[in-house]
C-alpha positions as CSV (number, residue, x, y, z in Angstrom):
1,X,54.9,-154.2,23.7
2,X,55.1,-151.7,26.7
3,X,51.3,-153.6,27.6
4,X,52.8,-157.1,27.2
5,X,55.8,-156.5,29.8
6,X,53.5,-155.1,32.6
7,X,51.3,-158.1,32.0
8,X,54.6,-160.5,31.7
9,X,55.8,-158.3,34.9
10,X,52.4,-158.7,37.0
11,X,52.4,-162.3,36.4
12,X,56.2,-163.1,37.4
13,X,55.5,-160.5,40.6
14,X,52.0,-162.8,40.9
15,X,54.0,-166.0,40.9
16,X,56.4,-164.5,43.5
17,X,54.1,-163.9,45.5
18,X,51.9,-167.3,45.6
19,X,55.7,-169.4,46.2
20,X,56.2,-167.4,49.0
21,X,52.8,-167.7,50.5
22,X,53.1,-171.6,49.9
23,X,56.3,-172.2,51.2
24,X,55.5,-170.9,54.6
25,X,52.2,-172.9,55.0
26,X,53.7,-175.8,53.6
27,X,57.0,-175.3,55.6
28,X,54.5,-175.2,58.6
29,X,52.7,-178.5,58.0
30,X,55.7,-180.1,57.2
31,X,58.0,-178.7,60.4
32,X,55.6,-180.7,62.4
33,X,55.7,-183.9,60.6
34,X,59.5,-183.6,59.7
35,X,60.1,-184.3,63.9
36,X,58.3,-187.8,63.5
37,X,59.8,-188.5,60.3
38,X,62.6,-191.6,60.3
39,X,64.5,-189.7,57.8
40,X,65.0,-186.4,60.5
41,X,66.0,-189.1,62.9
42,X,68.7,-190.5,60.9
43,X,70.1,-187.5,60.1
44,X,70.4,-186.3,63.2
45,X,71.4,-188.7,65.3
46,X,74.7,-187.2,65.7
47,X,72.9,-184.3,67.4
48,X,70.7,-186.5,69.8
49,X,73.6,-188.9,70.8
50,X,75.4,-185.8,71.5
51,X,72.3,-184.2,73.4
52,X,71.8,-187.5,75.3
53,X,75.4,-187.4,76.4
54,X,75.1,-184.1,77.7
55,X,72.2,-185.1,79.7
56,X,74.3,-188.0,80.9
57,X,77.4,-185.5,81.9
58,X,75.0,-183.2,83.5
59,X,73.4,-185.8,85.9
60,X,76.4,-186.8,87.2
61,X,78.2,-183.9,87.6
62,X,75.2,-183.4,90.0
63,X,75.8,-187.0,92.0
64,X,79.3,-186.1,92.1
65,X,79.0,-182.7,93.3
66,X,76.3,-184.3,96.2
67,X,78.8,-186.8,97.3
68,X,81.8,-184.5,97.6
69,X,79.3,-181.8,99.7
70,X,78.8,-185.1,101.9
71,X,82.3,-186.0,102.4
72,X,83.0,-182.3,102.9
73,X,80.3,-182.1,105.8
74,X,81.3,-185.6,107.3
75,X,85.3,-184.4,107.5
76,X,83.9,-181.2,109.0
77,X,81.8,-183.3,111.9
78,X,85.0,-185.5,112.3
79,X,87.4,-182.5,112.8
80,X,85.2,-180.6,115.3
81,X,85.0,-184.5,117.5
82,X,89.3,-183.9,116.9
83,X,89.2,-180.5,118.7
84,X,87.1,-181.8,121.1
85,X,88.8,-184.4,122.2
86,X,92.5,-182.2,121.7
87,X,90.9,-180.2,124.3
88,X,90.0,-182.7,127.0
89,X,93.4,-184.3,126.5
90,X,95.1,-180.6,126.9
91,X,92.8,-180.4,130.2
92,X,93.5,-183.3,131.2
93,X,97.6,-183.6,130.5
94,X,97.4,-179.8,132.3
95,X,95.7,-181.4,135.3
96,X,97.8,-184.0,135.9
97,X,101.3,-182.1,135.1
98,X,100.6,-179.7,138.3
99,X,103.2,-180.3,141.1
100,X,100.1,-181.2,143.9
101,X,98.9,-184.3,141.1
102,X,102.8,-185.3,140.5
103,X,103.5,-185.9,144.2
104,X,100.1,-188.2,144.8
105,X,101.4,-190.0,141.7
106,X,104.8,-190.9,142.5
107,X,104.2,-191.4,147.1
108,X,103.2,-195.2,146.2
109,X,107.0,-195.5,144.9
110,X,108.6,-193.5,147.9
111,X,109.3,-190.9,146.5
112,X,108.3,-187.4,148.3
113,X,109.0,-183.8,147.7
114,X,112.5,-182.5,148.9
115,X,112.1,-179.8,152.3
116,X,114.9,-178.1,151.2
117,X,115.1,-176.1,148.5
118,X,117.7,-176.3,145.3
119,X,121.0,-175.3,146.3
120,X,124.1,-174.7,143.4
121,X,127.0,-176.9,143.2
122,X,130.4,-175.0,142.8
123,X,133.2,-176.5,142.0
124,X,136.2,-175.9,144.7
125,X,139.0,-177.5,143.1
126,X,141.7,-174.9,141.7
């Protein structure tokens, strides 16, 4: 009896052994073909719409992110011009606000600097 279970024990243990060593070869030719299979397709398509629309989200994040990085560099070129010309508008306004510049302006109308200088009004009625 005790010679019938080891032999009952070594074949199970036997059988163990040759499932688990065909599984894994068989698991390895079939892995390869299961990707071409229309089955795998079908039942993950789910999974590959949702891959594709990843794909799709990623690319134009990317445009998206180019064009803002443009319109970023093109407002930066337009507000440097700005200060530019603020600058040569300043000079200029300066320029033409001195006393010497507002006299040539306003001779053509007849009108010419006073010689005299300021004096206060008072007021002499009690």
């Amino acid at each position: 009896m005790i010679a019938r279970m080891t032999t009952k024990k070594k074949q199970h243990d036997a059988e163990q052994k040759a499932d688990s060593i065909r599984p894994a070869r068989v698991a390895g030719i079939s892995r390869r073909r299961r990707f071409f299979d229309p089955g795998w397709v079908v039942d993950n398509t789910p999974y590959l719409l949702f891959l594709c629309m990843l794909a799709l989200v990623y690319i134009y994040n990317g445009h998206h992110s180019e064009k803002r990085i443009k319109d970023i560099n093109r407002t930066a070129t337009e507000l440097r011009e700005l200060e530019y010309e603020y600058k040569t508008v300043k000079s200029e306004l300066m320029f033409r606000e001195k006393q010497s510049e507002v006299a040539k302006a306003v001779f053509p109308f007849g009108l010419k600097e006073p010689s005299l200088p300021p004096f206060r009004l008072t007021d002499t009625l009690p």
